[in-house]
C-alpha positions as CSV (number, residue, x, y, z in Angstrom):
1,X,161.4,264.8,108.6
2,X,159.6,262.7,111.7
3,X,158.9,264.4,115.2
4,X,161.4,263.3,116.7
5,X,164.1,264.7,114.1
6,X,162.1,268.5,115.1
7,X,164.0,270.2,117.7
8,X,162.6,271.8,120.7
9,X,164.1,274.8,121.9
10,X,165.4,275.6,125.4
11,X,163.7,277.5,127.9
12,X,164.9,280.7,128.9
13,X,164.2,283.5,131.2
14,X,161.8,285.7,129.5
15,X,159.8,283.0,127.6
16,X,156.2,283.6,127.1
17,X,154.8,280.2,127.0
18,X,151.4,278.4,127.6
19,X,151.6,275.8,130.4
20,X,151.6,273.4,127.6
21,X,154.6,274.3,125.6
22,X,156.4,275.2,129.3
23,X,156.0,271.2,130.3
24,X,157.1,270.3,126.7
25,X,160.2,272.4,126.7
26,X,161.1,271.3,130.4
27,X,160.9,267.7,129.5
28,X,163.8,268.1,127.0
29,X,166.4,269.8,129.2
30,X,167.0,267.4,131.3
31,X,169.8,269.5,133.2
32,X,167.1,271.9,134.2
33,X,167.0,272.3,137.7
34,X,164.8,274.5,138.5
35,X,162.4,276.4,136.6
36,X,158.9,278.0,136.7
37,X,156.2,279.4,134.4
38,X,154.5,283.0,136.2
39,X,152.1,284.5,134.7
40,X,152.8,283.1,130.9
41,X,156.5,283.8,132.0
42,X,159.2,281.5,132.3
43,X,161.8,282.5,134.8
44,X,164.8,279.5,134.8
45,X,166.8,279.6,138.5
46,X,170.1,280.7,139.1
47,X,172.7,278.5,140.9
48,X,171.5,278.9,144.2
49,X,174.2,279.8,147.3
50,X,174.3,277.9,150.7
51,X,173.9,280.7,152.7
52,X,171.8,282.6,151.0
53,X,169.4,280.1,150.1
54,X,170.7,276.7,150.7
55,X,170.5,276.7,154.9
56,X,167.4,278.7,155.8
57,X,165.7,276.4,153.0
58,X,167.2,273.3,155.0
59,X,166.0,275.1,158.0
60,X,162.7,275.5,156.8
61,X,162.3,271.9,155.9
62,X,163.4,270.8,159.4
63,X,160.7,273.0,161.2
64,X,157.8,272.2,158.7
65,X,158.7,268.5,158.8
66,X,158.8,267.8,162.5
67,X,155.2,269.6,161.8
68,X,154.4,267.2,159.4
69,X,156.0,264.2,161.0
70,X,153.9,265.0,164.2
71,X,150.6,265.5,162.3
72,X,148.9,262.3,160.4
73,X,147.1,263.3,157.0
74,X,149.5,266.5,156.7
75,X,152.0,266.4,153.9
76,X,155.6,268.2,152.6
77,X,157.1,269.0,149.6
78,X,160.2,270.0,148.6
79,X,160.6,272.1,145.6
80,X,157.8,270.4,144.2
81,X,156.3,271.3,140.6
82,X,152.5,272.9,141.6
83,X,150.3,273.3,138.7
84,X,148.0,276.3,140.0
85,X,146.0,277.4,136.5
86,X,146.6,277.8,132.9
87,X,149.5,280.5,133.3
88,X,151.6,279.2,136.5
89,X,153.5,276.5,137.4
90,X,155.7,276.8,139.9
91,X,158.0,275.2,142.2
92,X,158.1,276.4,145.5
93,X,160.5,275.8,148.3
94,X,158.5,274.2,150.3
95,X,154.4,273.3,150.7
96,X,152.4,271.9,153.3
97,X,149.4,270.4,152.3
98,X,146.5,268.9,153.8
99,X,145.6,265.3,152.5
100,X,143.3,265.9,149.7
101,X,141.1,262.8,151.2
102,X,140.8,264.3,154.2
103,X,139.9,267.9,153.0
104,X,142.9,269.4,151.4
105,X,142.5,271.7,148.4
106,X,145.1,270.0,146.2
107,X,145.4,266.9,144.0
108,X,148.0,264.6,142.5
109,X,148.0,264.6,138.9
110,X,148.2,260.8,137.4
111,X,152.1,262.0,136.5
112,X,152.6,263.0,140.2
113,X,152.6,266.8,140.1
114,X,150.3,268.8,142.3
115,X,147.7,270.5,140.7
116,X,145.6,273.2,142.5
117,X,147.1,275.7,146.1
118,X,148.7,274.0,149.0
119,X,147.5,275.5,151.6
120,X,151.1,276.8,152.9
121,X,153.8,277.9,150.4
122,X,157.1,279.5,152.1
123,X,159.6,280.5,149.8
124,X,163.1,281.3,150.2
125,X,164.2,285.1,148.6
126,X,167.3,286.4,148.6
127,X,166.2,290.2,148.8
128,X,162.3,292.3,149.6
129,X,163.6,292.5,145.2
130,X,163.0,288.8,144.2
131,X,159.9,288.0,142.2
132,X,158.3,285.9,145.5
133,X,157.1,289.4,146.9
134,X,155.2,290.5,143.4
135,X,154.0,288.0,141.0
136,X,154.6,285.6,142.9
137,X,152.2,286.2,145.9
138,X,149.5,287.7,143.3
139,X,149.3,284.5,142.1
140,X,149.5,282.7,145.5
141,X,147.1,284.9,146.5
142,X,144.3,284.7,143.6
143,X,145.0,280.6,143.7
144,X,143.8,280.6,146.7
145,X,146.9,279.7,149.2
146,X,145.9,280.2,152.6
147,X,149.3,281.0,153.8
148,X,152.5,281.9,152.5
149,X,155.8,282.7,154.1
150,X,158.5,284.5,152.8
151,X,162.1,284.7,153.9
152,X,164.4,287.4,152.8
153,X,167.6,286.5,153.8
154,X,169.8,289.4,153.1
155,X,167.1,291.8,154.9
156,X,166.9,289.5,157.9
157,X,162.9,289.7,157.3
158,X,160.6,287.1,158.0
159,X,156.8,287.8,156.7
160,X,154.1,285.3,157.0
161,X,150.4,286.0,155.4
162,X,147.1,284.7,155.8
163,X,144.6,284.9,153.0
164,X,141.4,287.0,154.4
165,X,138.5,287.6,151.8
166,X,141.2,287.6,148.9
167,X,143.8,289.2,150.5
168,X,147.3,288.8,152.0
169,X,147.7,290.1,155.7
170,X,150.6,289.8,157.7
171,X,150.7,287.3,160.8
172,X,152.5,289.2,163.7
173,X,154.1,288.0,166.5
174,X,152.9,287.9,169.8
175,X,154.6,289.3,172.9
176,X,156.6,286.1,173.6
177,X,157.8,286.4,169.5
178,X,155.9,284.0,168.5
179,X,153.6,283.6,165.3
180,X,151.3,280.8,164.9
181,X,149.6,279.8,161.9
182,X,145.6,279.9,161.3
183,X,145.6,276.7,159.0
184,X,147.6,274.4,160.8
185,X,146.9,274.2,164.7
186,X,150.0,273.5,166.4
187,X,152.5,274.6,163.8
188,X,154.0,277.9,165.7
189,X,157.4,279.2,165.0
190,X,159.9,281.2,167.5
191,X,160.6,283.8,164.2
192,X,163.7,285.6,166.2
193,X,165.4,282.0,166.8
194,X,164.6,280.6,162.9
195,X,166.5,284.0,161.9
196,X,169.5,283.8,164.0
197,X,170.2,279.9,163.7
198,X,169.0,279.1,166.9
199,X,167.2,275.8,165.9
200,X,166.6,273.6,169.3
201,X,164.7,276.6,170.2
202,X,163.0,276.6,167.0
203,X,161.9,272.6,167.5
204,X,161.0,273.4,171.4
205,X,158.6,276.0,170.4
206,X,157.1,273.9,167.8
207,X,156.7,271.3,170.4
208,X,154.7,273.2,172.8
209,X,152.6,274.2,169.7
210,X,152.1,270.4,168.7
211,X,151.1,269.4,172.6
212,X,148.7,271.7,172.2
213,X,144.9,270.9,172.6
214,X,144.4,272.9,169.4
215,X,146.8,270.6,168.0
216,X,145.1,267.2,169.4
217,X,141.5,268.4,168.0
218,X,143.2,269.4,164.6
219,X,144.3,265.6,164.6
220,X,141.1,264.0,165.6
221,X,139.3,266.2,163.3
222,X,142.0,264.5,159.8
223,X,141.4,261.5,161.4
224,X,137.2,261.5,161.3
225,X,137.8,262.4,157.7
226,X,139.7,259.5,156.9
């Protein structure tokens, strides 16, 4: 019998698998579309519903990339694999990452995944119930991403931490509604409009956060790294 005549079995939810044998099993389903590895756990994605996941994702990706579009040296992912440690890899919804020449904590591996914590991870859960509010953000947290957004859609709830001395706190808006991040200078989102849909006002806060001064320093400052 050669190697190749050796099947490899599927994954499945439930799996308890090293990163290793996680990659190797992934690489042979090629009709996988989605699935990560969470504490030594392998948890393989559902079909996934437009409004329930499908449009506030898309929303999500508008916002962030106007960020990112707006802000040389900043960079977005969508549902990207992240290779955080030797017992989770996951792929988030969407990260934003800081250039890794220019002083971001993350790499590209030489077969294009990204290995170590973006520094902003927003996921898209269907319920306070899904996995992104428990193992999830313990392991965001102890990788070391400095923020991480979470969006559950059936509650209407919109949370956004900040990592202080190893822990998650919640970012609160201010009296206008507004929460701004700590990481990125500039990136501020109207949290009322992103929940109700109400995108032009969602870009025309995120505007007045990107003409900012903060802003215009945070861009000088990638820049003197380059």
């Amino acid at each position: 019998m050669t190697a190749s005549d050796i099947k490899i079995p599927p994954l499945e939810s439930g799996d308890r698998l090293t990163r290793q044998e996680f990659e190797r099993r992934y690489y042979a389903m090629p009709h996988t579309k989605k699935a990560e590895l969470i504490e030594g756990v392998v948890y393989v994605a559902s079909p996934l519903r437009f409004k329930s996941h499908g449009k506030p994702h898309g929303n999500l990706i508008i916002w962030l990339g106007n960020y990112k579009v707006a802000t040389p040296g900043v960079e977005l992912g969508d549902n990207s694999t992240v290779r955080l440690d030797l017992d989770n890899e996951l792929q988030p919804d969407v990260v934003l990452l800081i250039d890794e020449q220019l002083g971001g904590q993350t790499s590209i591996s030489e077969d294009d995944y990204i290995e170590g914590a973006p520094e902003l991870i927003a996921e898209v859960a269907a319920s306070s119930a899904a996995n992104d509010l428990y193992d999830k953000k313990r392991v965001y947290r102890r990788n070391g991403v400095k923020e991480y957004i979470v969006w559950q859609v059936f509650e209407n709830q919109f949370d956004w931490f900040i990592l202080e001395n190893g822990e998650y706190k919640s970012l609160t808006p201010d009296i206008d509604g507004i929460i701004k991040s700590h990481v990125f200078p500039g990136l501020c989102l109207d949290v009322t409009a992103l929940l109700t849909g109400e995108m032009t006002q969602v870009l025309a806060v995120l505007q007045r956060g990107l003409n900012s001064q903060e802003h215009q320093i945070f861009i000088q400052q990638l820049a003197n790294k380059s």
